[in-house]
N, C-alpha and C positions, 0 to 999 in steps of 0.2 A: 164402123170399121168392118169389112166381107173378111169372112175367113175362106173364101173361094179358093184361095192361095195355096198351094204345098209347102209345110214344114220345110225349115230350112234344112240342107243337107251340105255335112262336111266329109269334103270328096280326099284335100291336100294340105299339109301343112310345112315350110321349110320354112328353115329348119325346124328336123323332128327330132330334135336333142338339144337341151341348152341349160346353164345354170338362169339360177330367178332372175328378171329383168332384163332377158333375152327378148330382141325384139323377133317377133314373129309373123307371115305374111300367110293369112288362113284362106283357102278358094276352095268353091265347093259351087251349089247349086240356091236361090231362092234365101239370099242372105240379105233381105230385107231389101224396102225399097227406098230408106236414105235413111242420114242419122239418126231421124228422130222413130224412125221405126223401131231401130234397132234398142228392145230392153235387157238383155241378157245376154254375156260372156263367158264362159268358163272354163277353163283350161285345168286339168289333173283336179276338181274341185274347188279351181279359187277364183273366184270373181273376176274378172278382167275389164270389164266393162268401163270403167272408170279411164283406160288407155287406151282403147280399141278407136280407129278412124275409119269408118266406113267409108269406102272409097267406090265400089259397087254391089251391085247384085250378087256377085261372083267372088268379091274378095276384101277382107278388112284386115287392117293392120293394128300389131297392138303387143303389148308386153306383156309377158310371162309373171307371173306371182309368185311370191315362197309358198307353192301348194305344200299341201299336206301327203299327198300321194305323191310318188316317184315315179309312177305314171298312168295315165288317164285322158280319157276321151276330152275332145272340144266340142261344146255342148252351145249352139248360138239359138236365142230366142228372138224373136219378132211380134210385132204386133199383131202384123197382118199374118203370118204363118202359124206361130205359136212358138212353143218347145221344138227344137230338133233334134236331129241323130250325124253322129259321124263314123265314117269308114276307117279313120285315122285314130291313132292315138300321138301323145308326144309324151318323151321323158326329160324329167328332171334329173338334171346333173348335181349334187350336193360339192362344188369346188372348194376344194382345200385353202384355207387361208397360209399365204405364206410369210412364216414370222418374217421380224427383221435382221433374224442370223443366219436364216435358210439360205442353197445355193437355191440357184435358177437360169434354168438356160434362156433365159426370155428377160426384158424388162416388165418389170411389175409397179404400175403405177402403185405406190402405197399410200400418196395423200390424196385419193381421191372415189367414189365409190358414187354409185348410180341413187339418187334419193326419186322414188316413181312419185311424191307426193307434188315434187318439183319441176318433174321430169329433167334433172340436170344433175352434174356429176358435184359431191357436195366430198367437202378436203375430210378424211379421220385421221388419227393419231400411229403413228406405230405399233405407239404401245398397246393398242385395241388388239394386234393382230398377236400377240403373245397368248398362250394358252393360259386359260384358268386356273388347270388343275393339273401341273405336268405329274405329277404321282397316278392320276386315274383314279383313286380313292375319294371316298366323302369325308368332306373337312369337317374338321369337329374342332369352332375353335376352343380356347382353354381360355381360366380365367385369371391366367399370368398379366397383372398391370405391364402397361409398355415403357413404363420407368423402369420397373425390375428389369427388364430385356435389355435395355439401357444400361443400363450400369454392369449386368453379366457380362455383355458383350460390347466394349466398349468400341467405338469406330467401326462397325460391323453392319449389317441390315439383315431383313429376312425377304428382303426384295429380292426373288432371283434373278432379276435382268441387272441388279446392280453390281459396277466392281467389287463394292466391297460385303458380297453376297455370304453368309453363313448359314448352312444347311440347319445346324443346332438348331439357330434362334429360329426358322423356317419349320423347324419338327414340334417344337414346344409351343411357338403361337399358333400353329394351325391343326399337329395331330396328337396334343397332348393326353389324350385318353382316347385314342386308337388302338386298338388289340395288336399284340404281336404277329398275328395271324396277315390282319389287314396290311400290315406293314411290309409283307413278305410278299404280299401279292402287287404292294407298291413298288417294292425291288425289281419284281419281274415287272412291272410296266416302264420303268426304266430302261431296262437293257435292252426293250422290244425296241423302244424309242433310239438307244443308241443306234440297234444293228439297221434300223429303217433308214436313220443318216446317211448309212455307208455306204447302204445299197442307193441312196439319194443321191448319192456323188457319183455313182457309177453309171446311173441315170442321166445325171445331169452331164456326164461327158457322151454315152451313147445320143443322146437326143441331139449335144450342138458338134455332132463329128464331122460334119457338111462344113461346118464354118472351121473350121479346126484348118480340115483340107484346105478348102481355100486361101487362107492364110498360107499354110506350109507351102502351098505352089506359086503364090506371091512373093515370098521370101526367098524362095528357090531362083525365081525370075531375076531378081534383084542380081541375087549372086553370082549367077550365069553372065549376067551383062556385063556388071563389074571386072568378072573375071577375061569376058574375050575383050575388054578396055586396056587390059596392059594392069603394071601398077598404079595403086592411085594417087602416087604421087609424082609422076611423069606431067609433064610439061603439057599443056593439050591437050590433057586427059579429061575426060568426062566429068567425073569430079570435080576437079580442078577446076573448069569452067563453069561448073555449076556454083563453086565458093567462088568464085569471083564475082559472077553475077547476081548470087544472093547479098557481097557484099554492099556491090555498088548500090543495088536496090534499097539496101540500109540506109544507105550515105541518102540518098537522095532521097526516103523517107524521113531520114534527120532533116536535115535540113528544110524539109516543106511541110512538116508538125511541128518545129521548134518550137515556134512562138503558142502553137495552141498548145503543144506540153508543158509550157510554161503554167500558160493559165491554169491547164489542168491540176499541174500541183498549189497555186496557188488555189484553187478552188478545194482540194483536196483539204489542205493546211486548215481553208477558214470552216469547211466543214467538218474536220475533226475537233476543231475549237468547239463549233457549236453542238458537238457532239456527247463533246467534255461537259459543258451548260445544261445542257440536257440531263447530260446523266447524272452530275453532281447538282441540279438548282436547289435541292434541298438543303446543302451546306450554304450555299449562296445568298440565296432567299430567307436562310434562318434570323440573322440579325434584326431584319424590317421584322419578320413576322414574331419577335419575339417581343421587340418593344410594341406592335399593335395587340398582342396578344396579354400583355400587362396592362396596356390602356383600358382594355375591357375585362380584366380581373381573372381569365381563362388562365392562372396559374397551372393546372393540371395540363393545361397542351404545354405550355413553358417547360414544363419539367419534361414531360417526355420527351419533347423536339430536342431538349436538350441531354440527354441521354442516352437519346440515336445517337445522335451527333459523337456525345465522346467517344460511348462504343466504336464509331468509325473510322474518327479521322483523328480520336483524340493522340494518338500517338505519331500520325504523320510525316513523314518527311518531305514533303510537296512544300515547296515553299506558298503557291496561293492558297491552298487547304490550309496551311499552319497561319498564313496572315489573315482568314475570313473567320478560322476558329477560334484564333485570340482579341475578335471585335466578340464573338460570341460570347467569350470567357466576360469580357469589358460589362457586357449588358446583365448577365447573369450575376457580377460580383453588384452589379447596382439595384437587381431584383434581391437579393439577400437583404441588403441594407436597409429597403424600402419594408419587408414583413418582417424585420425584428424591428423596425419601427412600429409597424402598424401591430405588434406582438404586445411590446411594451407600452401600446395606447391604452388610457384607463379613460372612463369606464368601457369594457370589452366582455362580451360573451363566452361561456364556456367553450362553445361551438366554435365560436372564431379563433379562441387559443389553440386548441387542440389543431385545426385546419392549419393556422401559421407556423402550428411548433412540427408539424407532418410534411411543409413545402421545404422549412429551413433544412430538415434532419435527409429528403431526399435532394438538394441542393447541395448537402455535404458542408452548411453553415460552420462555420470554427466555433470554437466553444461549445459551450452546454445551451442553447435557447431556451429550453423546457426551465432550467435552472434560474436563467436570468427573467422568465414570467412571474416565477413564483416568488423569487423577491421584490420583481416591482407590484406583484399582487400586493403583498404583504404591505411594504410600507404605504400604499396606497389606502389598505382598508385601516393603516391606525393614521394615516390622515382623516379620512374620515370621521373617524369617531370623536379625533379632537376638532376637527372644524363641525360638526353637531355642537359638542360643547360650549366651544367660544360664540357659537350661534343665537346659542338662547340664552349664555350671557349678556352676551351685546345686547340681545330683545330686554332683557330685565332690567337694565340698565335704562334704556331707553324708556321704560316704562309701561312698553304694550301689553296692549290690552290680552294677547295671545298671536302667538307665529303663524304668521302665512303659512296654511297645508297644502301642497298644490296635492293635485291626482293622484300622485306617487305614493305620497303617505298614505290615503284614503285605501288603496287599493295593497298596499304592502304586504310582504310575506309575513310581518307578525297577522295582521289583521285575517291573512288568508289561515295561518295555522289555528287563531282561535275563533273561526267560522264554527267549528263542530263543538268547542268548548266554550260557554258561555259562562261571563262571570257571574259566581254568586255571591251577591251583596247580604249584609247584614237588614235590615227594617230602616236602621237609624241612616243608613245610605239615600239622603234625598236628592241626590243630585238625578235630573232626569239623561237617561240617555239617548238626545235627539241627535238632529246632527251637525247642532255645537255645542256638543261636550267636549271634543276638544280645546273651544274655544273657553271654555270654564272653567277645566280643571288645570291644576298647578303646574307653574311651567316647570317645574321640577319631576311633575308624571309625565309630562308630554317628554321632556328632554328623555327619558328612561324608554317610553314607547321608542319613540324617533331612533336612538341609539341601540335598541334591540335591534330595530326593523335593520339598522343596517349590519349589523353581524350576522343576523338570520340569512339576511340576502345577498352577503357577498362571502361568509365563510363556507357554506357548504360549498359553492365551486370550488373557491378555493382548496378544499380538502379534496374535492373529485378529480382538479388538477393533480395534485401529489400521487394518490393514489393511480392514475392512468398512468403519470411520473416511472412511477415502482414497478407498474407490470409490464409495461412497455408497450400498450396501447395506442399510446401519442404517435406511433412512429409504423411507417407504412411498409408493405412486402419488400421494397425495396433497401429500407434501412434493417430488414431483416437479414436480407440475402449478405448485406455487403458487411454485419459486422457491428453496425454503427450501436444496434440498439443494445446488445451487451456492454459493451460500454458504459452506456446512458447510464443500462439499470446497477450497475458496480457503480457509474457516480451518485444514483439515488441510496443505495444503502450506505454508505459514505457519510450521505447527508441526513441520515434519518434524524441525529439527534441536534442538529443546525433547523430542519424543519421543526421537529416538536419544541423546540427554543420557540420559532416561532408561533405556532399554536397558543404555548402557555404567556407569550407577550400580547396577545389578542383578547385573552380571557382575561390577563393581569389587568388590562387595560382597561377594558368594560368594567372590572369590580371596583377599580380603583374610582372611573368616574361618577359611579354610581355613589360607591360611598360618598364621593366628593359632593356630592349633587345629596344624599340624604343622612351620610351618618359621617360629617367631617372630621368627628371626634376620635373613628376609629383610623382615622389614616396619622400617620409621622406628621412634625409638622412642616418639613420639608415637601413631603407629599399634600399634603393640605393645601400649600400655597399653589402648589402646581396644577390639580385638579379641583378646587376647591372654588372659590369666589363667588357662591353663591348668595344669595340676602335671604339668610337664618331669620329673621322678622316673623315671618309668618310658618309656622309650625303645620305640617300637615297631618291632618287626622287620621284616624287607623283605616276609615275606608277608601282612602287614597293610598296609605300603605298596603291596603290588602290588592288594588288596583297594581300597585307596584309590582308587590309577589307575586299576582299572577304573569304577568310581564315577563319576568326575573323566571318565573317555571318553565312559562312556554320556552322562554331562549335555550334554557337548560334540555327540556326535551328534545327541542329543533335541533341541538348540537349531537344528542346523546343518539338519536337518530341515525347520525352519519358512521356510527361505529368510532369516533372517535373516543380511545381510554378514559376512563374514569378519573386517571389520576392528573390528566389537564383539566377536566372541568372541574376538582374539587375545591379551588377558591370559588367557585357558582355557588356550590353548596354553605361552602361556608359564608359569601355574603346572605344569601339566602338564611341562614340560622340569625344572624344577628336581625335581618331585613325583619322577622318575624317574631325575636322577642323585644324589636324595638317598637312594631306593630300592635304587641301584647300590651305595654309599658304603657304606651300613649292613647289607647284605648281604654286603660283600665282609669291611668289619669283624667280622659275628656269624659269618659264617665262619672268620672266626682264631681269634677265640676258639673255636670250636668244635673246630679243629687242635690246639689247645693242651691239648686237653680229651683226642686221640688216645691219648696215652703210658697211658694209665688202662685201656686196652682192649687193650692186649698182650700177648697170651698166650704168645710164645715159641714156638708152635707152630710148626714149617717143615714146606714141603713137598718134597716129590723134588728142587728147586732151589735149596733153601735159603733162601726168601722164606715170611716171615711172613704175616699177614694185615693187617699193619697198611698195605704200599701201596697194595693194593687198596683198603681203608676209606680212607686218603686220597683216590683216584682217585675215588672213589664220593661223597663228601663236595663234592669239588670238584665235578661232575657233576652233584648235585645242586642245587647252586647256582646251574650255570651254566641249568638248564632253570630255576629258580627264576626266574631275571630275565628268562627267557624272552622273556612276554610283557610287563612294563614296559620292553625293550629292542626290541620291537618297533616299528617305524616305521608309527604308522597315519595314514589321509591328512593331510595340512599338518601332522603332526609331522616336529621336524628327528632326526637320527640322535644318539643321546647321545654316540657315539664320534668322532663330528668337534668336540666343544668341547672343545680344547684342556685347558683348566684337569681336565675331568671326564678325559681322556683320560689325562693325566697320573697325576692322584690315583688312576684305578681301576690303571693300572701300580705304583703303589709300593706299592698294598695288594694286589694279586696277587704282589707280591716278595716282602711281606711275609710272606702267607702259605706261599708256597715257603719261606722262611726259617725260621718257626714250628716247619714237618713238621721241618725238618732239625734245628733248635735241637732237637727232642723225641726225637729219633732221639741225637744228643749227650747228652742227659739219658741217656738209656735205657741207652746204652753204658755210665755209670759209676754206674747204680743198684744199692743192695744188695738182698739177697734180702727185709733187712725192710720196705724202698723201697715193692714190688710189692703193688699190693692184686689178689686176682684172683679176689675177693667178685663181681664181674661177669661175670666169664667165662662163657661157655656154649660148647657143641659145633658149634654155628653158623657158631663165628670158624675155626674150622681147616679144614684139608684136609684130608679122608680121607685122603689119597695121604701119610702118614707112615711113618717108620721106626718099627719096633716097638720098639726101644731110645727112641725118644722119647713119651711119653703125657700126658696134659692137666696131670698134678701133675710136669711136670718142672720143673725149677728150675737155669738153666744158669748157669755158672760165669760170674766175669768175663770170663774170656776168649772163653768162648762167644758172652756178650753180644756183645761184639765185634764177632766174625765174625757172628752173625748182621746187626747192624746195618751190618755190609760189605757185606753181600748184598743186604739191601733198598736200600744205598745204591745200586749197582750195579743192581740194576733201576730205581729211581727214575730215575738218568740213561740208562738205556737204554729203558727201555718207559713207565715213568709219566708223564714228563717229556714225552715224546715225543707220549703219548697226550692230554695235557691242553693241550698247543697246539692240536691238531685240534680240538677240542672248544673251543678259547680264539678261533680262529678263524671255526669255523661260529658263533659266536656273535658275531662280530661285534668280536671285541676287536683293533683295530689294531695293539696292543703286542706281541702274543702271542708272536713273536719274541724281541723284548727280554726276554721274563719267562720264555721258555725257557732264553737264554743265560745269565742272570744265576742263573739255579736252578741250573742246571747246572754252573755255574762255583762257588758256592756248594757244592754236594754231592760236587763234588771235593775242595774243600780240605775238608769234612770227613772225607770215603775218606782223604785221604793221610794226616791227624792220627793216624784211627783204626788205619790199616795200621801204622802207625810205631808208634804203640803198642804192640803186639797182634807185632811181629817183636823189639820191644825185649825184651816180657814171653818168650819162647820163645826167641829167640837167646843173648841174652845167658849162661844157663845154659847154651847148649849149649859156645860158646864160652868162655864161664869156667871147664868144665871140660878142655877140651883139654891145656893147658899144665899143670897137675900129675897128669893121666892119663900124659901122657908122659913122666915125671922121677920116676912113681913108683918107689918101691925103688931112687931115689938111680941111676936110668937116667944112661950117660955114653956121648955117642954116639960118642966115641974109644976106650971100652974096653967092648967088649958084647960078646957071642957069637951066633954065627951066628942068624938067623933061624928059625924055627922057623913062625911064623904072625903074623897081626894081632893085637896086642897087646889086651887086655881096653878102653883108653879110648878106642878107636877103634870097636868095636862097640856101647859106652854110646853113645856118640855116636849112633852110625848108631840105636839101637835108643828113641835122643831125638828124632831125626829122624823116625820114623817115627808118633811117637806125636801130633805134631805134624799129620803127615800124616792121622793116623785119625779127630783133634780136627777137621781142617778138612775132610775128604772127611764126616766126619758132619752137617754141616751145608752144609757147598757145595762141589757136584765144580767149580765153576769159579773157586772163591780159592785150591784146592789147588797148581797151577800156579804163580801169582802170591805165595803164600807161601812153598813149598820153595824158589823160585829165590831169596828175597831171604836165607832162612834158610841156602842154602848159597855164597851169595856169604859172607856173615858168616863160614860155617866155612872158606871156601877163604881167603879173606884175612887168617885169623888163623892156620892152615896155613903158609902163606908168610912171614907173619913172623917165626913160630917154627923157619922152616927157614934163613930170613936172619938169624936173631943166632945160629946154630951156629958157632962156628972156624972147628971140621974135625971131619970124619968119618973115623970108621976105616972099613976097607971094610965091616966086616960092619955096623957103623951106617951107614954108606950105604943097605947093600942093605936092611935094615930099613926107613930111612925114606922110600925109593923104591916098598918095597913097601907100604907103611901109605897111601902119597897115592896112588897109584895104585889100588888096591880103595877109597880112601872117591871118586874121581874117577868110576870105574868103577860105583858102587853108584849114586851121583846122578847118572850121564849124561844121562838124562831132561828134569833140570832147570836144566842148566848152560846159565850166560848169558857172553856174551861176556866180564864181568868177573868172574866163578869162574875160567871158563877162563884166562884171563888170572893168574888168581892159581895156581891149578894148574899153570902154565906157569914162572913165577918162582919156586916151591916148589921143581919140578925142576930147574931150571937152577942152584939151589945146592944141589945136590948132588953127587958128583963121578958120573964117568961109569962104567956096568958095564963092565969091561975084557978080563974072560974068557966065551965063551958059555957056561960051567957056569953065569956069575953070574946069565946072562940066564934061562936053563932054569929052574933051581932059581926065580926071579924069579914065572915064569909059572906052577911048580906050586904055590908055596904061593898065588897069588892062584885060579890056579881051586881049592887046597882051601877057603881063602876064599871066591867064588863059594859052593861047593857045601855046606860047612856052614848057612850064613845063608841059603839058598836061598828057602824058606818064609818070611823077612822080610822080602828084597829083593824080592818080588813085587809089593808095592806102589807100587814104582817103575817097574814094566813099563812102558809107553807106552799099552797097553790099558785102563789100568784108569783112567785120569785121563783118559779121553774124555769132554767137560761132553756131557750131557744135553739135545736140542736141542729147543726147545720147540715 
C-alpha cells in the first residue's frame, strides 16, 4: 500500500446540525479511493464508520452517533492517506422527548424511532417517552412493603401517568428518607416545570399561526359564498343542490353496495363470533382439558383451570358462559368423587393422603375428607390386626409347619427399629438365629412379631395424619385464603377425644390379642373366646417370652416416639408387666425341671476335694437362668420393677425354693441309686476334673457307701460355696428374697447331710462295734482268770485295722468328712468299750492290766480323733477298772503299749495329725 497519497481533507458537511441518527453527506478532498479503503469515521468523537457509504473520492454518506461532544470535527481515515483533518465542524442537537401529554404543533410519530443497528425505524412504547424523575431529585427508595402501600391507599397507585395516581403513596415509596431541604428544591422543580408548559402552549400556537390563518381565511371563504348565495334554504340555492346531490349519490351508493354490505355484516357477525372463541377458548376448551388433564393425574392444573374459571364466569349471566360452566361444574363434581375414592383406598401412603385430602379441601369437597381418612384408616388397621390373627390361626390349625413370610415381613419396620438393638439371649437360648428362625420359632412369637410389625407400620401415619389434621397442614394457601381450614381445625378439636377413642381401641386391641395369643387366662371369658383360640398344648419357654418382650418394647418405644400420651399406651405397660412375671414364673418352672433332669449327668467323677461336677452344673444352670431373665427383669423407662409385686415376689421365692429343693431331692436319689439305676450313655470327659486320683477313672462305679460320701461332699460345698455363690448372683439380679432362699436351702441341705451321715456311720460302725464284744470273749476269755498280758489282743487290732479302712474309704474321696467320720466312728467304739468294761464284776489283776492296756493303745491309736464324748467314754472305761498298784504293773503297762505302738507303726500312720490336713481351696 503507497502512502504517495494526501491525507484526506474535510472541506463540507450538510447538514451541519442534527440530533443522533441524522443522515449526513460529508465532501471534502482525497476521501479514499473505494470502500474498502476507507478505515475510519468520526464525527464529534463517535465512530461512524459502521454507516458511512463511500460513494467517491469527494464524498460519503453516513449517520450521525449519540457522540459524546456537542460539537466536533469530522475526522475520515484511509488507508492509502492515513488520518485526516477538517475545516468543518457539526453540532449535535440533544432533542427533547415529547411526553404523551405534551402539546405539539407538529405530528410526532411516537411508535417509532430510528434503530442504526438495523438501519430501520423500530416501534417504542409511550410510556418510554414519560420522564424518569419528574421531581429532579435523587430517588431514595424506602423499605415500605407494597402490601403496606396497598392496604394504606386502597384503589390508588404511585404511577404518575395513572388515573388513579396518589402523590402520598409516590413520596413514601420513592422519597421516603429525603431531607426536607431536598424536597423544597423538588417543589421548585415542579413549578419550573409547570410555568415551561404555559410558555409551551404559547409556543405551540406562535409556531402553527401560519396554519391558524389559513384555516380563518378558508372559513371566511366559505361564509362569503354562502352569504352572496342568498339563504340557504331558497330553492336553487347552492346548498340546496348540494344536499340534493349528496343525497342521490347516497341512494345510488345504497343500492350498488347493498348486497356487499350485506356480506359485510355478515362477515362482521361471524367474525365477532370468532372473536368471542378466541377470547373466551379458555372457558370452552376447559371441560375436554379437564377430563385429559385427570386421565393423566395433573390434578394441580384441574384445580387451578378450575379456579380461573369460577373466578370469572363463575357468577355469569351469559347464557353459553353459564351452560359450558355448568358441564365444568359436572366434571369437577365427578373429579371430587373419584379422590375421596382414591382417599379412602387402603393400603395408601401418607403422601398420598395428605395430596387427596389438599385437592378435595381446594375443590371445596362437602363434608370433612381429612375426617372420613382417619376413620377409614382406623378401622382398616384393626382389620388388620384381626386378619393377622385369624391368619395364624387358620395356619395352626392346619398344621404348618410355619407361615409363609414374603419380603414384607423380612424387611419390616419392627425388624428395621431393632436393627440397632439386638436381642440379648440368655446361654440356655439355643435356638440359632439363621434365616429360618422364623420358621422355628412358635407361631405364637411369630403371630406377636407379625402383629407389632403392623401397628408400627401403619400407626405412626396414622398419628402424623391427625396431627397435620390439628394444625392445618393438610390444607393448601388456598384453603387458607377462603376460610375452609379454620373450620377443619374447630372440627379437629371437636374431635380430639373421638380420635384418642381411637388410639386407645388400637392399643386395646393389640394387648388384647396378645394376651389372647400368650396369657388367655388374663383376658374375660367372653374376651377369651373372641381373641383367643389358640392350642395351649405346647407351652413356650421363657426365652421365647423374653423374644416376645422384646417385641412388645420395641412397639411401645416406636409408639412413645411419636409423642403420643402416656396414658394410651399404659395398657403396653401393663401387658408388658404381666408378659414379664409370666416370663419370670415359667423360667424359674423350666428350670426345675431342668434340675430334675441333673441326676442323669453324674459321672461320679471327684476331684482333689471330693466334689463332683454335678454342683458346678447346678450353679451353672442356675446362672444361666438368672442372665436368662436378664433382660425381661430389667426396668426400662415407666416400667415398674417385677420384684416389688408382691404376689410375683412371693411365687418367684417358692420356685427358687423349690428348685434348691429339687438339686437336693436328686442328690437324695443319687445317694440310694444302684449301679443298674446309672445310665452314663451321656457322659463325656468334659464333666470331670483332670485334677483325679488315678485309683479313680471315667468307668468307676462307686459303692453305696461311696455314693454316700460323695453326695456328703457336694452337700457340704453346696452349703458352703454354692449356696453362697447363687445368693450373690440372686441378688445382683435383683431378687429380693434371696436371703430367704438361701436360708431355707441351706436349712434344707442340712438335714439331708445329717440323714445321709447317719447312714453311711450306721452302715461302718455298727460292724465295727458288733465285733468288739465277741473278739473279747473269744476262746471263752475270763477276765477273773487270764494270764499275764502278753500284747493287744487280735480284736482290738481288727478293729483298729476296720477303722482304718474306713479312714482310706473316706480320705479317697474327701480329706475334709475324714475328720467328721472317724470322730463319730470312734465315739461309737469308745461307748461300747465302756459298756463292756461296766457289766465286768471283777477283774483279776492280770485282767485288769490287760484291759487297761487294750483301752489305752485303741485311746492312744485315735487320739487325733477324740471328742469330748470318746474321751468321756474312755474315761468311764478306766475308772471301772481297778487301779495298777505295783510300778512293775505300770512298766510292764508302758512296754507292751509302746510294742504295740511299734508293731502297728505303718498302720497308725494314718492317724497322724498331718495327713488329715483338708486341702485349702
Amino acid at each position: 500500500m503507497s502512502r504517495a497519497r494526501q491525507p484526506p481533507l474535510v472541506t463540507g458537511i450538510s447538514p451541519n446540525e442534527g440530533t443522533p441518527w441524522t443522515k449526513v453527506t460529508i465532501r471534502g478532498e482525497n476521501l479514499g479511493t473505494g470502500h474498502n479503503d476507507l478505515i475510519g469515521l468520526s464525527i464529534c468523537g463517535h465512530n461512524c464508520l459502521l454507516t458511512a457509504e463511500w460513494m467517491s473520492a469527494s464524498k460519503i454518506v453516513c449517520r450521525v452517533g449519540p457522540a459524546k461532544d456537542d460539537k466536533g470535527e469530522i475526522i475520515v481515515t484511509t488507508r492509502s492517506g492515513g488520518k485526516g483533518t477538517s475545516t468543518v465542524s457539526f453540532k449535535v442537537l440533544k432533542h427533547e422527548k415529547i411526553g404523551i401529554l405534551d402539546q405539539s404543533a407538529v405530528w410526532v410519530d411516537e411508535m417509532n424511532y430510528y434503530d442504526m443497528r438495523t438501519d430501520r425505524n423500530k416501534g417504542i412504547s409511550p410510556l418510554s417517552l414519560r420522564p424518569a424523575n419528574p421531581l429532579g431529585i435523587d430517588i431514595d427508595k424506602g423499605k415500605v412493603p407494597l402490601k403496606d402501600l396497598e392496604s394504606m391507599f386502597p384503589d390508588m397507585s404511585g404511577d404518575f401517568t395513572s388515573e388513579n395516581f396518589s402523590a402520598t403513596w409516590y413520596l413514601i415509596e420513592n422519597h421516603s428518607a429525603t431531607s426536607f431541604e431536598h424536597l423544597r428544591v423538588a417543589a421548585g422543580n415542579l413549578k419550573k416545570q409547570a410555568s415551561k408548559k404555559n410558555e409551551g402552549s404559547l409556543a405551540y400556537v406562535k409556531g402553527g399561526l401560519s396554519t391558524f390563518f389559513e384555516a380563518q381565511d378558508a372559513l371566511a371563504a366559505i361564509h362569503q359564498k354562502l352569504e352572496s348565495d342568498g339563504t340557504e334554504k331558497v330553492e336553487g340555492s347552492m346548498t340546496r343542490r348540494l344536499e340534493n346531490i349528496l343525497n342521490r349519490a347516497s341512494n345510488t351508493a345504497d343500492t350498488l353496495f347493498q348486497e356487499v354490505l350485506g356480506r359485510k355484516d355478515k362477515a362482521d357477525s361471524t367474525r365477532n363470533a370468532l372473536n368471542v372463541l378466541q377470547r373466551f377458548k379458555f372457558l370452552f376448551n376447559l371441560p375436554l382439558n379437564i377430563e385429559r388433564n385427570i386421565q393423566k393425574g395433573d390434578y394441580d392444573v384441574v384445580i387451578n383451570d378450575y379456579e380461573k374459571a369460577k373466578s370469572l364466569f363463575g357468577n355469569t349471566e351469559v347464557p353459553v358462559f353459564k351452560k359450558v360452566y355448568a358441564e365444568v361444574e359436572t366434571r369437577i363434581g365427578a373429579l371430587r368423587n373419584l379422590l375421596l375414592d382414591k382417599l379412602l383406598e387402603t393400603p395408601s401412603t401418607l403422601h398420598d393422603q395428605k395430596r387427596y385430602i389438599r385437592y378435595l379441601s381446594d375443590l371445596h369437597a362437602p363434608g370433612d375428607p381429612a375426617w372420613q381418612c382417619i376413620v377409614a384408616q382406623h378401622k382398616w388397621i384393626l382389620q388388620l390386626m384381626q386378619n393377622c390373627k385369624e391368619d395364624f390361626i387358620k395356619e395352626q390349625r392346619v398344621g404348618g409347619g410355619g407361615l409363609e413370610l414374603d419380603g414384607e415381613l423380612r424387611s419390616s419396620a419392627l425388624s428395621r427399629i431393632s436393627h440397632t438393638a439386638s436381642l440379648k439371649r440368655g446361654s440356655s437360648f439355643q435356638t440359632p438365629r439363621d434365616d429360618s428362625w422364623h420358621y422355628k420359632s412358635p407361631q405364637q412369637v411369630r403371630f406377636v412379631e407379625k402383629l407389632s410389625d403392623v401397628v408400627i407400620s401403619q400407626l405412626p401415619n396414622f398419628w402424623k395424619l391427625w396431627i397435620s389434621y390439628v394444625n392445618g397442614s393438610l390444607f393448601s394457601e388456598t384453603g387458607e385464603k377462603s376460610g375452609q381450614v379454620e373450620k377443619l381445625k374447630k372440627n379437629a378439636r371437636q374431635r380430639q377425644n373421638d380420635f384418642k377413642g381411637m388410639i386407645e381401641e388400637v392399643t386395646r386391641r393389640l394387648v388384647q390379642l396378645v394376651r389372647g395369643a400368650l396369657l388367655p387366662t388374663t383376658l374375660p371369658q367372653d374376651q377369651r373366646r373372641l381373641y383367643g383360640g389358640w392350642d395351649t398344648k405346647t407351652i413356650l419357654t421363657g426365652a421365647w417370652l423374653t423374644q416376645v418382650i422384646h417385641t412388645i418394647r420395641l412397639t411401645h418405644e416406636a409408639l412413645s416416639a411419636l409423642e403420643i400420651p402416656n396414658d394410651m399406651l399404659q395398657v403396653i405397660q401393663d401387658l408388658l408387666l404381666d408378659l414379664r412375671v409370666h416370663c419370670l414364673l415359667t423360667t424359674l418352672q423350666q428350670t426345675a425341671e431342668d434340675v430334675k433332669r441333673l441326676p442323669e449327668k453324674e459321672d461320679w467323677i471327684v476331684d482333689n476335694e471330693g466334689i463332683t461336677s454335678l454342683p458346678a452344673q447346678f450353679e451353672q444352670c442356675m446362672v444361666q437362668m438368672l442372665q436368662s431373665l436378664k433382660e425381661p427383669m430389667e426396668c426400662k423407662p415407666g416400667e415398674v420393677n417385677v420384684f416389688q409385686q408382691e404376689l410375683a415376689q412371693d411365687e418367684a421365692c417358692k420356685l427358687c425354693v423349690g428348685i434348691m429343693k429339687a438339686f437336693i431331692n436328686c442328690l437324695e436319689q443319687l445317694s440310694t441309686k444302684t449301679d443298674a439305676d446309672i445310665d452314663t450313655s451321656h457322659l463325656s470327659v468334659e464333666l470331670g476334673s483332670p485334677d483325679v486320683f488315678g485309683s479313680i477313672h471315667e468307668d468307676f462305679s462307686p459303692s453305696p457307701e461311696q455314693r454316700l460320701l460323695i453326695i456328703l461332699s457336694n452337700c457340704q460345698y453346696l452349703e458352703r460355696h454354692t449356696f453362697l455363690n447363687l445368693a450373690e448372683h440372686l441378688e445382683k439380679h435383683s431378687f429380693t428374697t434371696a436371703d430367704k432362699i438361701t436360708r431355707v436351702s441351706r436349712e434344707a441341705v442340712r438335714e439331708l447331710d445329717e440323714r445321709l451321715f447317719e447312714s453311711y456311720i450306721e452302715k461302718k460302725s455298727d460292724p465295727i462295734v458288733g465285733s468288739l464284744e465277741p473278739g473279747i470273749y473269744a476262746g471263752y476269755f475270763d477276765w477273773k482268770d487270764c494270764l499275764p498280758p502278753t500284747g493287744v489282743r487280735s480284736y482290738l487290732k481288727e478293729a483298729l485295722v476296720s477303722i482304718i479302712s474306713v479312714h482310706a474309704e473316706v480320705f479317697t474321696v474327701s480329706k475334709e468328712l475324714v475328720p467328721r467320720v472317724l470322730s463319730r466312728i470312734i465315739e461309737s467304739v469308745s461307748e461300747e468299750m465302756s459298756r463292756l468294761m461296766q457289766c465286768v464284776s471283777s477283774f483279776s489283776k492280770n485282767g485288769a492290766l490287760q484291759a487297761r492296756l487294750e483301752i489305752c493303745a485303741l485311746k492312744d491309736a485315735v487320739a487325733t480323733y477324740l471328742t469330748s464324748e470318746s474321751q468321756a467314754s474312755f474315761k468311764q472305761a478306766l475308772e471301772a477298772l481297778p487301779q495298777l498298784q505295783s510300778g512293775a504293773d505300770k512298766k510292764l503297762l508302758e512296754e507292751l503299749l509302746n510294742k504295740f505302738k511299734s508293731s502297728m507303726q505303718f498302720q497308725l500312720t494314718c492317724f497322724q495329725p498331718s495327713s488329715v490336713q483338708p486341702v485349702k481351696r
